[in-house]
PyMOL Python script that loads the backbone (N, CA, C, O; Angstrom):
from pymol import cmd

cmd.read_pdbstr("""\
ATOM      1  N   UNK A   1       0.840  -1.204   0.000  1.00  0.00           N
ATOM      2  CA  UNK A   1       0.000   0.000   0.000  1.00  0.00           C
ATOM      3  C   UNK A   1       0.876   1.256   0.000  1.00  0.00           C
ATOM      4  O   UNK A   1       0.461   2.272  -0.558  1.00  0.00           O
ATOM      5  N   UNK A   2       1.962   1.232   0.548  1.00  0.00           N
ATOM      6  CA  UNK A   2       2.952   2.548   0.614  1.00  0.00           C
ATOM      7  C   UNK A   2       3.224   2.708  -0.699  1.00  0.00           C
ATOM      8  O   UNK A   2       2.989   3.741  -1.326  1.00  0.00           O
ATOM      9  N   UNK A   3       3.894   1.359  -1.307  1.00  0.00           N
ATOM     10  CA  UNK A   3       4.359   2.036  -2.801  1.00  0.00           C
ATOM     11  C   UNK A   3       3.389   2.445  -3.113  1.00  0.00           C
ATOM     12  O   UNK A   3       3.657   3.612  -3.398  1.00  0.00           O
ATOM     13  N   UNK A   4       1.875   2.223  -3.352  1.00  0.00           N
ATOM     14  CA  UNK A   4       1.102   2.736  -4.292  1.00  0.00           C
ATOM     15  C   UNK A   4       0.862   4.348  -3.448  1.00  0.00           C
ATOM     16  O   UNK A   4       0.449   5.287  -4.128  1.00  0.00           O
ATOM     17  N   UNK A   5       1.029   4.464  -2.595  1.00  0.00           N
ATOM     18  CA  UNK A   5       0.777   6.066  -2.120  1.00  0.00           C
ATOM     19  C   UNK A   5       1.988   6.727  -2.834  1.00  0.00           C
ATOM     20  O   UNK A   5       1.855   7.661  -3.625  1.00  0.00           O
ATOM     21  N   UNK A   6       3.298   6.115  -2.458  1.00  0.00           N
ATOM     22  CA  UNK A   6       4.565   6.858  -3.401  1.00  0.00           C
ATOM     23  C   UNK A   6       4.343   7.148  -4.802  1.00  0.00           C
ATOM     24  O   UNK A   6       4.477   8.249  -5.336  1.00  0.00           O
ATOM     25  N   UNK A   7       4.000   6.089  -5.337  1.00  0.00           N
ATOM     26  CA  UNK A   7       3.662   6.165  -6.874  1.00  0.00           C
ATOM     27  C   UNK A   7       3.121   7.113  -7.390  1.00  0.00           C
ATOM     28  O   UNK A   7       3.435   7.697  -8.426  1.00  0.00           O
ATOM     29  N   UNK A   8       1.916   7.391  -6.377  1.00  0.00           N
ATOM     30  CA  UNK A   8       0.820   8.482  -6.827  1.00  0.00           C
ATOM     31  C   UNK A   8       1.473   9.728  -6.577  1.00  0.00           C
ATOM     32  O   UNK A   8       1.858  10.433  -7.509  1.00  0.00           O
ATOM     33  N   UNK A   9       1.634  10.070  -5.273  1.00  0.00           N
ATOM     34  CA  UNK A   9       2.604  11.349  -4.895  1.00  0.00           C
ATOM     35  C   UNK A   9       3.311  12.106  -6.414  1.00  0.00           C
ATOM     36  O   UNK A   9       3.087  13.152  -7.023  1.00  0.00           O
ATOM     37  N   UNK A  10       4.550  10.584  -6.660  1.00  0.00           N
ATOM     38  CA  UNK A  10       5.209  10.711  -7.736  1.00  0.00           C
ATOM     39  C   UNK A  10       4.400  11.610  -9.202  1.00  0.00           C
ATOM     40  O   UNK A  10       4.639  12.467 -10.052  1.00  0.00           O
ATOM     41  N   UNK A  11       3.605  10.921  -8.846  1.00  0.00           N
ATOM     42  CA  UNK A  11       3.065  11.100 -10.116  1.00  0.00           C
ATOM     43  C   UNK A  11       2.642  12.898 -10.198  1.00  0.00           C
ATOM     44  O   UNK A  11       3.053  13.769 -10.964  1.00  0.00           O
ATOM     45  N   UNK A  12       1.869  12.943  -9.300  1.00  0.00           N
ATOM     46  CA  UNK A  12       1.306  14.076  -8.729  1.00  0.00           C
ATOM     47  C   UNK A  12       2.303  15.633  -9.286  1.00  0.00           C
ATOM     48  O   UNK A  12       2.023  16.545 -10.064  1.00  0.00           O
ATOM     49  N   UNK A  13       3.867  15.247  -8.198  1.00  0.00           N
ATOM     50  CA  UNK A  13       4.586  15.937  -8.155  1.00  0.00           C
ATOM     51  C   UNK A  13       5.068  16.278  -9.339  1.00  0.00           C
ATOM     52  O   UNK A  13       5.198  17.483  -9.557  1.00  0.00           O
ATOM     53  N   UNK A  14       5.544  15.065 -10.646  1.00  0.00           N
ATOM     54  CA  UNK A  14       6.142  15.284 -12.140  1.00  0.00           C
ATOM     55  C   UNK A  14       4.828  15.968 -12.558  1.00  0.00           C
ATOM     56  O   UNK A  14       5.160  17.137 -12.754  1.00  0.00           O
ATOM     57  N   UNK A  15       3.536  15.852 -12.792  1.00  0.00           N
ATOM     58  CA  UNK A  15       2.222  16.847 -13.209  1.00  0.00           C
ATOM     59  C   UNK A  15       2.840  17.724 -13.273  1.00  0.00           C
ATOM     60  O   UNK A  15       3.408  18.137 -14.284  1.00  0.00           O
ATOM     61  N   UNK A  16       2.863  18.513 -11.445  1.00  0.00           N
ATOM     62  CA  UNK A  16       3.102  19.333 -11.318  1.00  0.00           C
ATOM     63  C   UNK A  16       4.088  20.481 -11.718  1.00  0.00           C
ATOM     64  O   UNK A  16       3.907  21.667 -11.994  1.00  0.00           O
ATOM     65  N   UNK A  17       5.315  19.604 -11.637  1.00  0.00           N
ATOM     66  CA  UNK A  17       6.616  19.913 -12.211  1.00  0.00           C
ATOM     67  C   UNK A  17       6.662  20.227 -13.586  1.00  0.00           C
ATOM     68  O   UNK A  17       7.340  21.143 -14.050  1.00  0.00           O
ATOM     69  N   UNK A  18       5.844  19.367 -14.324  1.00  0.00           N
ATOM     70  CA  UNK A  18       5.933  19.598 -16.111  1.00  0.00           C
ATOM     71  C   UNK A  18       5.083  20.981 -16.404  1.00  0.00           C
ATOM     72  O   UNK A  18       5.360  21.768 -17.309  1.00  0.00           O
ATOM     73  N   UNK A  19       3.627  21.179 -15.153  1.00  0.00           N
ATOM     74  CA  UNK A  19       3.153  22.278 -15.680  1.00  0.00           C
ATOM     75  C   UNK A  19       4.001  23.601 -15.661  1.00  0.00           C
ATOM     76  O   UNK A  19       3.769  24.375 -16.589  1.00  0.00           O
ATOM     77  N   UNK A  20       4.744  23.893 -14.941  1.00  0.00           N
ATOM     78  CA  UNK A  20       5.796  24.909 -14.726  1.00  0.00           C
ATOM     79  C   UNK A  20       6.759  24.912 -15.795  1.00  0.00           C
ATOM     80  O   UNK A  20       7.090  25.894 -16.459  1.00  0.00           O
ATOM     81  N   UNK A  21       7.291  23.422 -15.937  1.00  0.00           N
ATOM     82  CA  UNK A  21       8.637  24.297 -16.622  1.00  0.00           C
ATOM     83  C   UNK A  21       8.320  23.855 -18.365  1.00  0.00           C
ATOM     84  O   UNK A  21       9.252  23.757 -19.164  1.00  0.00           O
ATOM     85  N   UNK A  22       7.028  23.647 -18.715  1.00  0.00           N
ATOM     86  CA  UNK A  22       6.503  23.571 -20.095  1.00  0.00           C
ATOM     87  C   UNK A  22       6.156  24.726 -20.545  1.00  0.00           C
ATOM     88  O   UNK A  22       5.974  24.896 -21.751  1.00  0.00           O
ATOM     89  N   UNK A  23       5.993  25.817 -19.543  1.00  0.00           N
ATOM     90  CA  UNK A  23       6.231  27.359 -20.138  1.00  0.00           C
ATOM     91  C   UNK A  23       7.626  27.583 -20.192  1.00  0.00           C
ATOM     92  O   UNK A  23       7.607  27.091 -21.320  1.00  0.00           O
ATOM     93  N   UNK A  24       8.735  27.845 -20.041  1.00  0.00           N
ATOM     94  CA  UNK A  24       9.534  27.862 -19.875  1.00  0.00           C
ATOM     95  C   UNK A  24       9.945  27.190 -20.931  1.00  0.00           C
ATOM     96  O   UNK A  24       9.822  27.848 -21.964  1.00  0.00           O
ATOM     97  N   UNK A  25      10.418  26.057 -21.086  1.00  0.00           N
ATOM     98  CA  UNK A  25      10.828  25.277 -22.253  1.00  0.00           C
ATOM     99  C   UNK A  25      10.502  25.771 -23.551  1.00  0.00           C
ATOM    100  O   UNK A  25      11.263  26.205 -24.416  1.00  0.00           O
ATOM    101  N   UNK A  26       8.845  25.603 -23.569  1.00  0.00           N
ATOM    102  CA  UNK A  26       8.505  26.506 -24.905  1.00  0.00           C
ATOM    103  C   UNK A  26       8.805  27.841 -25.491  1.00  0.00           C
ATOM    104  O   UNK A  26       8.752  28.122 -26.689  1.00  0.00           O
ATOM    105  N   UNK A  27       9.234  28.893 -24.184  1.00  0.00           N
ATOM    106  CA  UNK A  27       9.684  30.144 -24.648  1.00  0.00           C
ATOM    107  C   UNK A  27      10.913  30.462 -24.876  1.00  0.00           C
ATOM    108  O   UNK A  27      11.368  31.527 -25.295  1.00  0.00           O
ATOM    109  N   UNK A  28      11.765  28.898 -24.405  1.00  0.00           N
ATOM    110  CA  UNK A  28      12.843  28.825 -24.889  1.00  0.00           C
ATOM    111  C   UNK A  28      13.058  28.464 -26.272  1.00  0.00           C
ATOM    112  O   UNK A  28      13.961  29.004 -26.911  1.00  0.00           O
ATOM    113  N   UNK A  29      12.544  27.872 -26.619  1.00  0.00           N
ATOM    114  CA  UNK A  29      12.500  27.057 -28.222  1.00  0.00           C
ATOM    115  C   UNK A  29      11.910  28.342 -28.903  1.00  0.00           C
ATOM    116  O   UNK A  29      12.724  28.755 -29.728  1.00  0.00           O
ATOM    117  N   UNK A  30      10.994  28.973 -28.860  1.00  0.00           N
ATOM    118  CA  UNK A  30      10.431  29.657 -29.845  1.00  0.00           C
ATOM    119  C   UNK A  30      11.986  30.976 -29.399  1.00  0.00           C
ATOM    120  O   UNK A  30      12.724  31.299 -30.329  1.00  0.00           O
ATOM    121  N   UNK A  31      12.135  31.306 -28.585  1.00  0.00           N
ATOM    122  CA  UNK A  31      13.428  32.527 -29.071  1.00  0.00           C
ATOM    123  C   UNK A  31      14.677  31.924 -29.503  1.00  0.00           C
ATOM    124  O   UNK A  31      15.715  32.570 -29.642  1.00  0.00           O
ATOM    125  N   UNK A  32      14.545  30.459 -29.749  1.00  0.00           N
ATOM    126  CA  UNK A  32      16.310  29.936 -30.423  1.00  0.00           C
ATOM    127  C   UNK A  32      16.038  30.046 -32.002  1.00  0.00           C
ATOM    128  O   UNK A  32      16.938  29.787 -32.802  1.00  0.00           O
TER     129      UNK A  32
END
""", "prot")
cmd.dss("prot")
cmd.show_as("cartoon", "prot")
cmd.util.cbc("prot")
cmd.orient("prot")
């Protein structure tokens, strides 16, 4: 049962993480 709470967390946290730096990334690419 723990891993599956970690898993989710995990999961949760990369979401989170990609929504942030997918602005970022993209405004990098469009000024190269």
């Amino acid at each position: 049962m723990a891993g599956f709470f970690y898993a989710c967390f995990f999961c949760v946290v990369t979401l989170w993480w990609f929504q942030g730096e997918e602005k970022v990334f993209f405004s990098n690419r469009l000024k190269a």
